[in-house]
Backbone as CSV, one residue per row, in Angstrom:
resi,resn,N_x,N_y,N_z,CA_x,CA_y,CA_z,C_x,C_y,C_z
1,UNK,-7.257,-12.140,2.157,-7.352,-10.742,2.528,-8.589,-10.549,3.377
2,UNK,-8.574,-9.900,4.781,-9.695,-9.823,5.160,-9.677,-8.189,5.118
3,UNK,-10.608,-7.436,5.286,-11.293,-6.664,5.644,-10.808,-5.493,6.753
4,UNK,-10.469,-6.465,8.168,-9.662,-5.578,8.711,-8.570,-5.492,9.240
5,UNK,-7.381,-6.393,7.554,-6.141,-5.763,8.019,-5.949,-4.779,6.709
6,UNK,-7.310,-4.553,6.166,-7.402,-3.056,4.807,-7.389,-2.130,5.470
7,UNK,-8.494,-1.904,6.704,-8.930,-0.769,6.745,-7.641,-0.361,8.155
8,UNK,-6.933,-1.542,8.507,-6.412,-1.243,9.487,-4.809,-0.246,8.798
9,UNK,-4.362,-0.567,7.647,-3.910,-0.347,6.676,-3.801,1.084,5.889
10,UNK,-4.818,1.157,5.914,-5.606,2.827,5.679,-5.948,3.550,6.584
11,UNK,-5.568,3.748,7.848,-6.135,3.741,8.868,-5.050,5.438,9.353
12,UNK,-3.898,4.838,8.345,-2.778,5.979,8.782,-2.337,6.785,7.512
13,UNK,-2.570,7.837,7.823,-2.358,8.941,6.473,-1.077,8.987,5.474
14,UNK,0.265,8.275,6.141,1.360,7.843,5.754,1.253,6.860,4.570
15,UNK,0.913,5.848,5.296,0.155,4.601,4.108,-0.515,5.225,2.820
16,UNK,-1.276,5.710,3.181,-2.623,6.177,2.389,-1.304,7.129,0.985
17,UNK,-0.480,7.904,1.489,0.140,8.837,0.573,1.317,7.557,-0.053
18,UNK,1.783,6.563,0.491,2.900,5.399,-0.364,1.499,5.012,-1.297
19,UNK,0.395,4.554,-1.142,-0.636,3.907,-1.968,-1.246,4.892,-2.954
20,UNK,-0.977,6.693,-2.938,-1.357,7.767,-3.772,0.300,7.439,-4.378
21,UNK,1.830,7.290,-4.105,2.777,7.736,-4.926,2.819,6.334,-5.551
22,UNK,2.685,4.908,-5.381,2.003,3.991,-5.760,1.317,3.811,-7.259
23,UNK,0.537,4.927,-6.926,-0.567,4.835,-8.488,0.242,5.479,-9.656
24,UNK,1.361,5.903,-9.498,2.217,6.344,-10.733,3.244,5.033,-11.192
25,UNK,3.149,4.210,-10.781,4.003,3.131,-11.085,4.696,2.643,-9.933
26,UNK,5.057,1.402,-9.955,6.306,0.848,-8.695,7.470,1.671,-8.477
27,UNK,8.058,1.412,-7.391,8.910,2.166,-7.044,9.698,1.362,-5.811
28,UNK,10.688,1.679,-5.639,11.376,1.075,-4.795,11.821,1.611,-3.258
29,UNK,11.769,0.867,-2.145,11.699,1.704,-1.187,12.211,2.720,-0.962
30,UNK,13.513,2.611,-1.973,14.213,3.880,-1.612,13.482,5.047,-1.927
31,UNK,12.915,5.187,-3.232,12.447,6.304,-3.967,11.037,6.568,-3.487
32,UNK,10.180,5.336,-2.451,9.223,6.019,-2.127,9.804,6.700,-0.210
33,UNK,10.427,6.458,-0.182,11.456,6.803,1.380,11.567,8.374,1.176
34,UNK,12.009,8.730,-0.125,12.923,10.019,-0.479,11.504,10.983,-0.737
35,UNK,9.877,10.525,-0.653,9.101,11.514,-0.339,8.792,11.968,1.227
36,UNK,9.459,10.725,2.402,8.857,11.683,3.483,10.267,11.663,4.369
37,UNK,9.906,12.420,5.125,10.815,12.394,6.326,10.767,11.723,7.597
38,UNK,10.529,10.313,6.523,10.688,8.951,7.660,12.259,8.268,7.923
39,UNK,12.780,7.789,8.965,13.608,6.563,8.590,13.254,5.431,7.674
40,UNK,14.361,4.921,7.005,13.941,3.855,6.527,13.742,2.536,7.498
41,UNK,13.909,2.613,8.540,12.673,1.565,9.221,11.453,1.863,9.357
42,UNK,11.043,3.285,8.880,9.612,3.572,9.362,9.148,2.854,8.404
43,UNK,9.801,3.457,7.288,8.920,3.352,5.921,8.899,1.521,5.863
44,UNK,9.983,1.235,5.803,10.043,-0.834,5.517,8.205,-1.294,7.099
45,UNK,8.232,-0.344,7.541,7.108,-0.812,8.626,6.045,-0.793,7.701
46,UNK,5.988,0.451,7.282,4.665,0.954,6.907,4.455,0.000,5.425
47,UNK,5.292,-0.300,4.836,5.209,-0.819,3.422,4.750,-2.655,4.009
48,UNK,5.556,-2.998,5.525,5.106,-4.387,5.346,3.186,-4.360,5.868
49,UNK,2.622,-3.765,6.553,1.564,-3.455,6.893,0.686,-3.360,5.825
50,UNK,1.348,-2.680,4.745,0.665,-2.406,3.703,0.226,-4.214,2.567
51,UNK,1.316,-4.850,2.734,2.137,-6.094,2.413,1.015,-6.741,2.765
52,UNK,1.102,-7.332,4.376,0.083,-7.497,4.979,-1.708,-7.843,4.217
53,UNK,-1.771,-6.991,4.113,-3.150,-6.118,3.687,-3.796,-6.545,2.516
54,UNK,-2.293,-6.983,1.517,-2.679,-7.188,0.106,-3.072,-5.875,-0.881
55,UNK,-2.392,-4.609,-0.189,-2.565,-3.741,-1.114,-1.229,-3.284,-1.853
56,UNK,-0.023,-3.961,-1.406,1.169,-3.774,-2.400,1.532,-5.109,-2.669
57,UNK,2.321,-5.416,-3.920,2.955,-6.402,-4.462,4.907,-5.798,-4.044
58,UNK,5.330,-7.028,-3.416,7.038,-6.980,-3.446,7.298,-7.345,-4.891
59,UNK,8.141,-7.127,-5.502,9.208,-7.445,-6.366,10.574,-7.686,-6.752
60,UNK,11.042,-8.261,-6.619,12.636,-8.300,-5.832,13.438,-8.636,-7.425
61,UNK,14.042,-7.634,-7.199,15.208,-7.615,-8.968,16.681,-7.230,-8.633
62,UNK,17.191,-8.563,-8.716,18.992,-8.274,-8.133,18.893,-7.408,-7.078
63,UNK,19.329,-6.343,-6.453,19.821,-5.992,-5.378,18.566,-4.777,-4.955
64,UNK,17.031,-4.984,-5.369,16.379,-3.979,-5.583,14.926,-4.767,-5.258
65,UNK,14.290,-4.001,-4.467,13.073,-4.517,-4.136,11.692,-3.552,-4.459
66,UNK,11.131,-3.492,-5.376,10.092,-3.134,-5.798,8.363,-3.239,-5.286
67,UNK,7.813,-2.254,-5.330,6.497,-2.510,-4.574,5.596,-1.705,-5.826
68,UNK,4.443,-2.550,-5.838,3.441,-1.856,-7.105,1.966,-2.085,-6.315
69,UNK,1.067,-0.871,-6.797,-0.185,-0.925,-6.182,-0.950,-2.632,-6.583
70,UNK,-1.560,-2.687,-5.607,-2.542,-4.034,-6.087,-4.274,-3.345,-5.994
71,UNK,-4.175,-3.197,-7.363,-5.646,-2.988,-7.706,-6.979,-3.209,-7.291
72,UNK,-6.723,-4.743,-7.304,-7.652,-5.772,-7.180,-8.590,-5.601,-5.435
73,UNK,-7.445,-5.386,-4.988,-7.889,-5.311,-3.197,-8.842,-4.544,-3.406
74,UNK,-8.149,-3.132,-4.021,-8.675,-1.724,-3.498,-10.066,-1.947,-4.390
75,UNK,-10.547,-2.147,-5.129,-11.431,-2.694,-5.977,-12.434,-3.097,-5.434
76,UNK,-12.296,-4.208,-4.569,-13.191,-5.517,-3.213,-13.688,-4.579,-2.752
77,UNK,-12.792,-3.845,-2.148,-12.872,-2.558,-0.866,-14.294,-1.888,-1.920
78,UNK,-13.814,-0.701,-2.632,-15.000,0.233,-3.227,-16.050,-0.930,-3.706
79,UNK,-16.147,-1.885,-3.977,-17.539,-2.680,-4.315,-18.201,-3.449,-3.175
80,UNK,-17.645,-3.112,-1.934,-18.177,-3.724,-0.404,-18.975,-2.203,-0.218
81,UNK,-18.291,-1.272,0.016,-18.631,-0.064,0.558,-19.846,0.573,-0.316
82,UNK,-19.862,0.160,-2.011,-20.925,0.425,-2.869,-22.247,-0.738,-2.444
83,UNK,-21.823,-1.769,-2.335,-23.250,-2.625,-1.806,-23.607,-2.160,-0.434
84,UNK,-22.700,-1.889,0.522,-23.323,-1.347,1.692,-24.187,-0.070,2.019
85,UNK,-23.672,0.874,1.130,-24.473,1.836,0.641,-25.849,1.491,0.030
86,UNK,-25.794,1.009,-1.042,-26.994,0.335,-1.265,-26.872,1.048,-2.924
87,UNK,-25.773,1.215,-3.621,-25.765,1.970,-4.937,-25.801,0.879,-5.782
């Protein structure tokens, strides 16, 4: 994971709201699709970017593909930005 394919990642307010509906549990593209008024090619874009990044996990269950927040990234991220600060 580097650095700036996170921030490149976060970069778009779209992302940022799949990684807020995210923090309630996994969900599947469909059901995170059915919050915006994207195509579902937008959204499969925005979710692989996210992929990318290391801030979602795929999950693939019979005919169903699942995505869950990855903690851990977002974690790196706030403890880079806390040492750079100097807290």
């Amino acid at each position: 994971m580097g650095f700036a394919e996170t921030f490149k990642a976060l970069s778009d307010g779209g992302r940022r709201e799949i990684l807020i509906l995210l923090k309630q549990g996994r969900m599947s593209a469909g059901e995170i699709g059915s919050h915006f008024d994207m195509t579902g090619a937008t959204i499969s874009y925005h979710l692989n970017i996210l992929k990318k990044a290391d801030l979602v996990y795929e999950q693939k269950e019979k005919n169903f593909v699942y995505y869950e927040l990855n903690t851990s990234v977002i974690e790196d991220v706030m403890l880079w930005l806390s040492d750079l600060k100097g807290a």
